[in-house]
C-alpha positions as a Markdown table, in Angstrom:
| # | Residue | x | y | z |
|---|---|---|---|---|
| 1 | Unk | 149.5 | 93.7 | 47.5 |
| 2 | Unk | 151.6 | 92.9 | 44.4 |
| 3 | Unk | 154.5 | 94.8 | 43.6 |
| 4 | Unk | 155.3 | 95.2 | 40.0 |
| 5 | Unk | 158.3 | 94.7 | 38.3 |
| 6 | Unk | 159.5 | 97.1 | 36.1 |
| 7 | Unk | 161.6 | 96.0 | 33.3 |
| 8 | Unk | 164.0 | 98.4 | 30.7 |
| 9 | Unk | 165.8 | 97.5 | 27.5 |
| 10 | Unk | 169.4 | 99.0 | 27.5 |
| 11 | Unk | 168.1 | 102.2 | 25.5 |
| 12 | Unk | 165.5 | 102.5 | 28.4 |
| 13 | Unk | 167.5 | 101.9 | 31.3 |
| 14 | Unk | 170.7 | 104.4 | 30.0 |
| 15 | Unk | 168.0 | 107.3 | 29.6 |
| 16 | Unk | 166.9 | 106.5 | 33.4 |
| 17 | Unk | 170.1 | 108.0 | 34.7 |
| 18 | Unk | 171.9 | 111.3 | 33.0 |
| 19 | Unk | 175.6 | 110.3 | 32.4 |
| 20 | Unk | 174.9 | 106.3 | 31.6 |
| 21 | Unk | 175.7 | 105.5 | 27.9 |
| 22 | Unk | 173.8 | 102.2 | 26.1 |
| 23 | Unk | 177.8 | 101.5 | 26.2 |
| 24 | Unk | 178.1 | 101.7 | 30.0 |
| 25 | Unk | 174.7 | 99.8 | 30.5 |
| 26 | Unk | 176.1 | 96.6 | 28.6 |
| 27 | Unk | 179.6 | 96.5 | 29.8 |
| 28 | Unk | 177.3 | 96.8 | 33.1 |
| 29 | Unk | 175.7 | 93.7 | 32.1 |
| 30 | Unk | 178.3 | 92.0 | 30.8 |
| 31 | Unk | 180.8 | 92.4 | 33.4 |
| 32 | Unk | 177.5 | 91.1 | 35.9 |
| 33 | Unk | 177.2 | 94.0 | 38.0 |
| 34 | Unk | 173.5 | 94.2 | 37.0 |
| 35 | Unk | 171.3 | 91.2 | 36.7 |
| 36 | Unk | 169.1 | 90.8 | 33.3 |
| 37 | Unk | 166.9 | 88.3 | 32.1 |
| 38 | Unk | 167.0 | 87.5 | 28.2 |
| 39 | Unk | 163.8 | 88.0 | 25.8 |
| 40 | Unk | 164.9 | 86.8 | 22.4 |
| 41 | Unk | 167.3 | 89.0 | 21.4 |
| 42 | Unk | 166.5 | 91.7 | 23.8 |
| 43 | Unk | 168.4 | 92.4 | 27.5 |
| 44 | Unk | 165.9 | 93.1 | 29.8 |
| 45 | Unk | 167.2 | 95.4 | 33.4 |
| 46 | Unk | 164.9 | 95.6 | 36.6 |
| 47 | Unk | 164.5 | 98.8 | 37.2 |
| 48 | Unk | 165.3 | 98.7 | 40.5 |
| 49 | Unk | 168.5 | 96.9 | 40.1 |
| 50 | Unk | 170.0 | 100.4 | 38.2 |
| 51 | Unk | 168.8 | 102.1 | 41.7 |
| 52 | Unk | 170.6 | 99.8 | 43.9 |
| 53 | Unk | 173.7 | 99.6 | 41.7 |
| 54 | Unk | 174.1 | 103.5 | 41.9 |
| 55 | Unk | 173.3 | 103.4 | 45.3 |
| 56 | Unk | 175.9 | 100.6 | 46.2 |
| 57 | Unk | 178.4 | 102.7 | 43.8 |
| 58 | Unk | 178.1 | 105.8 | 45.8 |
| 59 | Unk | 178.3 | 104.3 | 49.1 |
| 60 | Unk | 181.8 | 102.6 | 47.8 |
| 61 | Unk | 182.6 | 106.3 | 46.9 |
| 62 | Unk | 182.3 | 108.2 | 50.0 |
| 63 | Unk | 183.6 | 104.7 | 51.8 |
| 64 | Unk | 186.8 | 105.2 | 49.6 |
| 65 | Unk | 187.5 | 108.9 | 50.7 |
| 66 | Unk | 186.7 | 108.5 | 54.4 |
């Protein structure tokens, strides 16, 4: 069974989540806490990378308060 890979542009991957700008999804990238592969011009996002960095993020979150 193949799994499919779901790719975003910045607009697409900042509507995913309420609360993430275009803004916050480039410094994202730029800063390398989410992978991307480059089309052209376009930034392209696994959709599952934005899943595991707010997962990670969270965990760091309650880890930091405990």
């Amino acid at each position: 069974m193949n799994k499919q890979i779901k790719l975003l542009t910045i607009r697409q991957a900042a509507r995913l989540i309420d609360g993430f700008t275009e803004y916050q999804i480039r410094r994202l990238v730029k800063n390398g806490a989410l992978p991307y592969l480059k089309s052209g011009n376009r930034v392209l996002i696994e959709e599952q990378a934005i899943f595991d960095y707010i997962s990670n993020s969270q965990n760091m979150e309650v880890n930091a308060y405990e």
